[in-house]
SERO-4910 file (N, C-alpha, C, O; in steps of 0.05 Angstrom, whole numbers):
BEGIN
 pado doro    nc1    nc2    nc3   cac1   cac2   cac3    cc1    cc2    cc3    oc1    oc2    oc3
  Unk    A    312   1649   -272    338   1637   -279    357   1658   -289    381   1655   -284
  Unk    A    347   1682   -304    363   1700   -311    375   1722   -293    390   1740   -299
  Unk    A    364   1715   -266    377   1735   -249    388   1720   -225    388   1730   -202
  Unk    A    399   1692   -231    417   1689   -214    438   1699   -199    439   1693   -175
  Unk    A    462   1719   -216    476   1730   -213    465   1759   -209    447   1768   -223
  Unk    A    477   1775   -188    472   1797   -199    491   1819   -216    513   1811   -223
  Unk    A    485   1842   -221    506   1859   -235    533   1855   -237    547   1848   -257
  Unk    A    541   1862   -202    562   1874   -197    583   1846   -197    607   1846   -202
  Unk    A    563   1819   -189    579   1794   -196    588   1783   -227    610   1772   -230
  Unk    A    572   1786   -245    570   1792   -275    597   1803   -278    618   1790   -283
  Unk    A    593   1837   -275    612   1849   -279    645   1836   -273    661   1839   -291
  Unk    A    651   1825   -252    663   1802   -240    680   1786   -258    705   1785   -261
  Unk    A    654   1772   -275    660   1746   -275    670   1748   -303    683   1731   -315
  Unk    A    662   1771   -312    676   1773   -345    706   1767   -348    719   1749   -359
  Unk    A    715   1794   -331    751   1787   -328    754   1777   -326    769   1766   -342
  Unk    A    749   1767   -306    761   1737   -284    762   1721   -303    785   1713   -309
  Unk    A    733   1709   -321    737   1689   -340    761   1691   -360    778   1674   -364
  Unk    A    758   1720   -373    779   1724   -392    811   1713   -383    826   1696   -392
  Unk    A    813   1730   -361    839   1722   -349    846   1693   -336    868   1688   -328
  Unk    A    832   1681   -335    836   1643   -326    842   1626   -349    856   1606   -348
  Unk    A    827   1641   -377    825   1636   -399    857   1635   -409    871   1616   -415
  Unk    A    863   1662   -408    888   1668   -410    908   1655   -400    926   1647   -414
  Unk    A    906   1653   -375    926   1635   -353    928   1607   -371    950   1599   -379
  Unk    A    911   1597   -374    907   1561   -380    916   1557   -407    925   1537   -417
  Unk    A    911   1587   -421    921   1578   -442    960   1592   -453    970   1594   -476
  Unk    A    967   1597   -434    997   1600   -428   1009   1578   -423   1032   1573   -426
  Unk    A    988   1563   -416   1004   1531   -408   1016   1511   -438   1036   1497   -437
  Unk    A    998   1513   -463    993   1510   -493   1021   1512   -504   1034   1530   -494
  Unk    A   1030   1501   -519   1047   1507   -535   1057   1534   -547   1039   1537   -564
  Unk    A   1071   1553   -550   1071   1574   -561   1054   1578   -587   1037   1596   -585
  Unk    A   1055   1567   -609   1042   1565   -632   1007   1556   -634    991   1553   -653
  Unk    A   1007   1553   -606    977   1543   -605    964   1575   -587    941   1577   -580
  Unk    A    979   1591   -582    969   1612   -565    945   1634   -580    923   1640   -570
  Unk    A    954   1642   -602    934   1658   -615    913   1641   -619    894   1647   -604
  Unk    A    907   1620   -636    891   1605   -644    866   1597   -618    842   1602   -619
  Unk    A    882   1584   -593    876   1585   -571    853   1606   -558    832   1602   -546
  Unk    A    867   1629   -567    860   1656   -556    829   1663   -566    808   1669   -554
  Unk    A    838   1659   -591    804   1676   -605    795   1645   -597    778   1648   -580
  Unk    A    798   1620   -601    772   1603   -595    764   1602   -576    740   1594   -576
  Unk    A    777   1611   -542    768   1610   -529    752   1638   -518    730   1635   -506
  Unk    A    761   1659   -521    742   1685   -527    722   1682   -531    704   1685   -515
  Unk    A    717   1672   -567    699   1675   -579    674   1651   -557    653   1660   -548
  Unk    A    682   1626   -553    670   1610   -545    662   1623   -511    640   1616   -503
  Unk    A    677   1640   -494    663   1661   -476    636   1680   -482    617   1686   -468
  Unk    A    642   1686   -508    627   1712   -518    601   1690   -518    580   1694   -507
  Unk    A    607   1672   -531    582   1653   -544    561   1650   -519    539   1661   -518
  Unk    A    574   1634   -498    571   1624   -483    547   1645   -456    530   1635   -441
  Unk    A    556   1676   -460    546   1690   -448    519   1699   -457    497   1700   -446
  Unk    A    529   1709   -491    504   1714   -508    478   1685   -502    455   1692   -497
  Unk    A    484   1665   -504    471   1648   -510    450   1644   -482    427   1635   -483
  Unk    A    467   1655   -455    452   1650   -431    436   1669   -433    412   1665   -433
  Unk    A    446   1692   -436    427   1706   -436    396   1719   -462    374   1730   -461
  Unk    A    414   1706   -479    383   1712   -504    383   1691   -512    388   1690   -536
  Unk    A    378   1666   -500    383   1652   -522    382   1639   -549    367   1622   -559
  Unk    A    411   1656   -560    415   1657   -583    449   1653   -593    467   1664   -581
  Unk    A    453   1640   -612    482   1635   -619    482   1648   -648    475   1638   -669
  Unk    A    493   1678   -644    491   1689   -671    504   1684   -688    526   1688   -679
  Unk    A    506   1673   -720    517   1669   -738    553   1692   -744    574   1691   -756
  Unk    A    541   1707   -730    574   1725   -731    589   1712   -710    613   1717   -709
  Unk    A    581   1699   -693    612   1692   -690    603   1667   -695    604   1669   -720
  Unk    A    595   1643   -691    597   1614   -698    610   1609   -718    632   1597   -720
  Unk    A    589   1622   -743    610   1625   -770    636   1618   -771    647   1597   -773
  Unk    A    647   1651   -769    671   1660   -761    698   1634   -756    717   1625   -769
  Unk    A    682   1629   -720    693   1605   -717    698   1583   -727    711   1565   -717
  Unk    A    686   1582   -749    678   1542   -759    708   1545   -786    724   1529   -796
  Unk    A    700   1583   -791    719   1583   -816    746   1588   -808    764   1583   -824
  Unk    A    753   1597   -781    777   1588   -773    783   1570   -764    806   1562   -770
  Unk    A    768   1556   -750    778   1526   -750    786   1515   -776    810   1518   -782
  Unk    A    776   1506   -788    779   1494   -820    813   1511   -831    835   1500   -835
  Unk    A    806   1534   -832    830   1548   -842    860   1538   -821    883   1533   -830
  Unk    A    852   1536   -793    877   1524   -770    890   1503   -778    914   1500   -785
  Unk    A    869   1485   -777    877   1459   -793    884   1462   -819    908   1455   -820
  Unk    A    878   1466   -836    896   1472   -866    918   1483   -864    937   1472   -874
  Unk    A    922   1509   -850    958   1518   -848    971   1503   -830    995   1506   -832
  Unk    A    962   1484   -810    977   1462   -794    978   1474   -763    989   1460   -746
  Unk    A    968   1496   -755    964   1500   -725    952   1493   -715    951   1501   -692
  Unk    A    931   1470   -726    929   1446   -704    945   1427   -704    945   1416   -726
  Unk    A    963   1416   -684    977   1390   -694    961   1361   -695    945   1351   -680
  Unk    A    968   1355   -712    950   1321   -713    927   1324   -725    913   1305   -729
  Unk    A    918   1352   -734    886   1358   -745    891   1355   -770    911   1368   -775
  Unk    A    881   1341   -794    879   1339   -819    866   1363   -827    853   1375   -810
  Unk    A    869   1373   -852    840   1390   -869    815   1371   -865    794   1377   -855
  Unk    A    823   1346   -877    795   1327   -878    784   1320   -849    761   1320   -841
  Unk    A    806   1314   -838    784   1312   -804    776   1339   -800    753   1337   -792
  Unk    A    781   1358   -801    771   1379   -794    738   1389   -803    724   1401   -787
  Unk    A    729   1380   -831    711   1377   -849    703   1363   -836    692   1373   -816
  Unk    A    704   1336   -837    685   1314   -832    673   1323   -798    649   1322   -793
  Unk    A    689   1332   -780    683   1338   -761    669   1366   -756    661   1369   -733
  Unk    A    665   1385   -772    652   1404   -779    612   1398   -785    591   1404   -775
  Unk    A    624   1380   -812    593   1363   -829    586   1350   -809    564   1360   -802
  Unk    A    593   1329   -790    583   1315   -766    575   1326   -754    552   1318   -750
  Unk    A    580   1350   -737    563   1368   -717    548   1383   -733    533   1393   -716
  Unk    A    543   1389   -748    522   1412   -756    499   1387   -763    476   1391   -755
  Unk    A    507   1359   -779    488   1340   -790    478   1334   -761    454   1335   -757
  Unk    A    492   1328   -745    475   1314   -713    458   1331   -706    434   1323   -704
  Unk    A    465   1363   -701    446   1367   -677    419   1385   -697    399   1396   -690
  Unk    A    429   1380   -721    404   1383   -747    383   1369   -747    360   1375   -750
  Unk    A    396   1343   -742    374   1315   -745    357   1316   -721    333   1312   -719
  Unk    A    372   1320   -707    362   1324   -673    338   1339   -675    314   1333   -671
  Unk    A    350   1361   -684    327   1388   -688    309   1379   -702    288   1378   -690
  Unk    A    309   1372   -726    291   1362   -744    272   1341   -728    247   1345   -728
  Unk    A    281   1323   -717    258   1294   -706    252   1310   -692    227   1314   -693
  Unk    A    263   1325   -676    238   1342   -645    223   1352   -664    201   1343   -667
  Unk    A    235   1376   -682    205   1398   -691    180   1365   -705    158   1363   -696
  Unk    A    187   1351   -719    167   1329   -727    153   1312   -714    133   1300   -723
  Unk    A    168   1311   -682    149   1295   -668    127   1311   -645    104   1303   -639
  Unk    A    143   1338   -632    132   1354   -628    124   1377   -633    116   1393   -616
  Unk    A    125   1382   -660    110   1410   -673    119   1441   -662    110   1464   -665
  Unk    A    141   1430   -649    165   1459   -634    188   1459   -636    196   1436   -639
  Unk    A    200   1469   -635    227   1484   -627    236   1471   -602    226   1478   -581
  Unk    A    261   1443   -605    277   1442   -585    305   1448   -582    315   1453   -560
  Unk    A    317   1449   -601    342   1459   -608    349   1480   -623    341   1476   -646
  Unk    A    361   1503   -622    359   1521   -644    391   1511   -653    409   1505   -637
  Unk    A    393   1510   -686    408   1508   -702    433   1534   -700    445   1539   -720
  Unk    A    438   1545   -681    458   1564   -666    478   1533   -661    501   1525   -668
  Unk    A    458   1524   -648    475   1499   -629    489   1489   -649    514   1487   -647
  Unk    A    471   1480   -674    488   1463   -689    507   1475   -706    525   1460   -714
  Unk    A    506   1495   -711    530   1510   -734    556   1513   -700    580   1513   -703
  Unk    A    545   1515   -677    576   1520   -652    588   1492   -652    612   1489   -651
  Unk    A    569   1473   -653    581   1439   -656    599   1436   -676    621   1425   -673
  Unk    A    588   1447   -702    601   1449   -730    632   1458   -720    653   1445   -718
  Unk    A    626   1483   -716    651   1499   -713    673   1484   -689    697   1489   -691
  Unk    A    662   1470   -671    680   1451   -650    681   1428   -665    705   1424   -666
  Unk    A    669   1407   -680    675   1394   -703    702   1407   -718    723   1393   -721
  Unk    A    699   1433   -726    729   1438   -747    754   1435   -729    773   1421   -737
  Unk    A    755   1445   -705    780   1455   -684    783   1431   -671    803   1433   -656
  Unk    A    770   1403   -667    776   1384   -654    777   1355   -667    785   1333   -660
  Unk    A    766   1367   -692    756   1334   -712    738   1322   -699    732   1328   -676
  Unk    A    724   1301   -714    696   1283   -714    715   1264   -690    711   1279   -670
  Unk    A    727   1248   -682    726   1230   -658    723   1247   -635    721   1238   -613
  Unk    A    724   1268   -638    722   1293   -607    693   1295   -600    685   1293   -576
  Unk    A    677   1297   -619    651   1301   -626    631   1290   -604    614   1300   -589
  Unk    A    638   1265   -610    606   1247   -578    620   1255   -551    603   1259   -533
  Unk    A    643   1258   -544    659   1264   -530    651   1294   -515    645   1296   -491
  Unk    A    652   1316   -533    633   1341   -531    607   1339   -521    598   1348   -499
  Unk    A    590   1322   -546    559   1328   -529    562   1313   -501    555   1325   -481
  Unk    A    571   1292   -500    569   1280   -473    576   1292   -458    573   1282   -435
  Unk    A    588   1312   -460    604   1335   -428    585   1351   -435    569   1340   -420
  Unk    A    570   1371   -447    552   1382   -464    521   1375   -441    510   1390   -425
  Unk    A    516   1353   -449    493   1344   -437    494   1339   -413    471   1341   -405
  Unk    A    511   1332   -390    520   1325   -372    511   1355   -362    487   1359   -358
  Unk    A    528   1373   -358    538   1398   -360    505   1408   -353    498   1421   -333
  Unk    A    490   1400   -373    463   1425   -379    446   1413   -361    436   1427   -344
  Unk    A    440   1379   -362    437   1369   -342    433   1371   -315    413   1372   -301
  Unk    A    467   1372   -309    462   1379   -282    459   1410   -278    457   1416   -254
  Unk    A    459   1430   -296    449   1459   -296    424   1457   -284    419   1464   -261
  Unk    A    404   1447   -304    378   1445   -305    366   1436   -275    347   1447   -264
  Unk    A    379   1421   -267    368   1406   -241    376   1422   -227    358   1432   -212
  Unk    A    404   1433   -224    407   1455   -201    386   1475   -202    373   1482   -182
  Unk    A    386   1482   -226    365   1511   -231    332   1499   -223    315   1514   -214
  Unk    A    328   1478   -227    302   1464   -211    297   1470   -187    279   1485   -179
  Unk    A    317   1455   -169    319   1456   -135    326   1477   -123    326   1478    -98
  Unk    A    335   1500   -140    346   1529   -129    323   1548   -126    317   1563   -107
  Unk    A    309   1543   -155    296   1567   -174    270   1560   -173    252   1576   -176
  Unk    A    265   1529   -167    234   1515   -187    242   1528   -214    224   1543   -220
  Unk    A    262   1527   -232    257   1532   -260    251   1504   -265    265   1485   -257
  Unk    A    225   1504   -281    213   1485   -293    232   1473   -308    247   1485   -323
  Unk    A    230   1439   -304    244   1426   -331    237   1420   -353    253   1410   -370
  Unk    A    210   1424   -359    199   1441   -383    204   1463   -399    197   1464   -422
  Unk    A    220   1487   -386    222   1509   -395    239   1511   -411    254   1491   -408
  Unk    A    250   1530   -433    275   1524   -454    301   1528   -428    294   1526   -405
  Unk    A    322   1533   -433    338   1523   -424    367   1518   -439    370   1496   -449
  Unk    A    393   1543   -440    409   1544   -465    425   1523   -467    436   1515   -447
  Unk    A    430   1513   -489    455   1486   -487    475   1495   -504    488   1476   -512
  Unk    A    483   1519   -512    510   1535   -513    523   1541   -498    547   1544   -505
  Unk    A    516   1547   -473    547   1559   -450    562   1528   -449    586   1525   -446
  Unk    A    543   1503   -452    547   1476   -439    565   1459   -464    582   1442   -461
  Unk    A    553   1471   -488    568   1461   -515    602   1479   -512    624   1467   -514
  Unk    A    599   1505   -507    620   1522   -506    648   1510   -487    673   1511   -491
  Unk    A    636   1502   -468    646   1502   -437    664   1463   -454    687   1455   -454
  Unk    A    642   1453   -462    658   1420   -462    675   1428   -481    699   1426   -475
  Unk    A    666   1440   -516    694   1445   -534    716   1452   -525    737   1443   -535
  Unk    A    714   1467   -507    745   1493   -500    753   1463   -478    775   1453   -481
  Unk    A    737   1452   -462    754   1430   -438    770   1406   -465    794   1401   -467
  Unk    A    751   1398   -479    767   1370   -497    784   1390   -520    792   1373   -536
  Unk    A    794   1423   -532    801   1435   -548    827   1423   -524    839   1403   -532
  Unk    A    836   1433   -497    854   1442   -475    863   1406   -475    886   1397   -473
  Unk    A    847   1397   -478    855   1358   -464    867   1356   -497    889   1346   -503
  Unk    A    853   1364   -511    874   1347   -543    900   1360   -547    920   1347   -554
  Unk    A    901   1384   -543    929   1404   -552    949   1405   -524    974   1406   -524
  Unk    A    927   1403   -495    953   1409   -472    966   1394   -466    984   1400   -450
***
């Protein structure tokens, strides 16, 4: 699964992303452009790290959750409260916690790593809690049909772990673009 792509397409697909990124978000309000900018970066960076180690490191999730919160408090989200921003922060980190928690209790492993839930957190601050089921459901959809492709392509087992950050990354930045564009 990890060598779908090779190098020289990789190499590719970085710019390209950056720059589509860029494009789409020229379309945004002027005042939504910086803000825009690092969430959707950062949510690239995430998204790549995560395919490939998967892992959602605390330097940037963090980061992100405390700029979100901070966007919404100076008012460069429009329509975002401080308090929706919170509540939608505490909602994703509490969901995909609980999540985590009943798997490791019913099966004695690791199904979710809590990466996921502090990146939910952080799309919780930048979109508020009604965005939230909205996310996982593009989220799961997304990994979903990943998984199955990567089945019938690869035989990657649908047992095998399998990242749900590029898929968490990929729905925030689509419903961040559908709430602000």
């Amino acid at each position: 699964m990890r060598r779908i792509f090779s190098l020289q397409v990789n190499m590719f697909m970085l710019p390209a992303l950056l720059a589509v990124t860029t494009i789409v978000i020229a379309q945004l309000p002027l005042r939504l452009w910086l803000p825009a900018l690092l969430l959707s970066w950062t949510l690239l960076a995430l998204a790549v790290v995560d395919y490939r180690l998967f892992l959602l490191p605390d330097m940037l999730t963090l980061p992100l959750l405390w700029l979100g919160l901070l966007a919404s408090t100076i008012g460069l989200l429009p329509g975002l409260t401080p308090e929706q921003a919170v509540y939608g922060a505490a909602a994703g980190y509490s969901t995909l916690w609980l999540l985590s928690r009943g798997y490791w209790l019913l099966r004695k492993k690791e199904g979710l790593g809590l990466g996921d839930a502090k990146l939910l957190a952080a799309l919780g601050a930048w979109t508020g809690l009604e965005r939230l089921p909205w996310i996982v459901l593009l989220a799961t959809l997304i990994t979903s049909a990943a998984l199955f492709a990567a089945w019938l392509m690869f035989r990657h087992p649908l047992n095998a772990p399998f990242p749900f950050g590029p898929a968490l990354a990929f729905a925030g930045w689509t419903i961040f673009l559908w709430l602000y564009g």
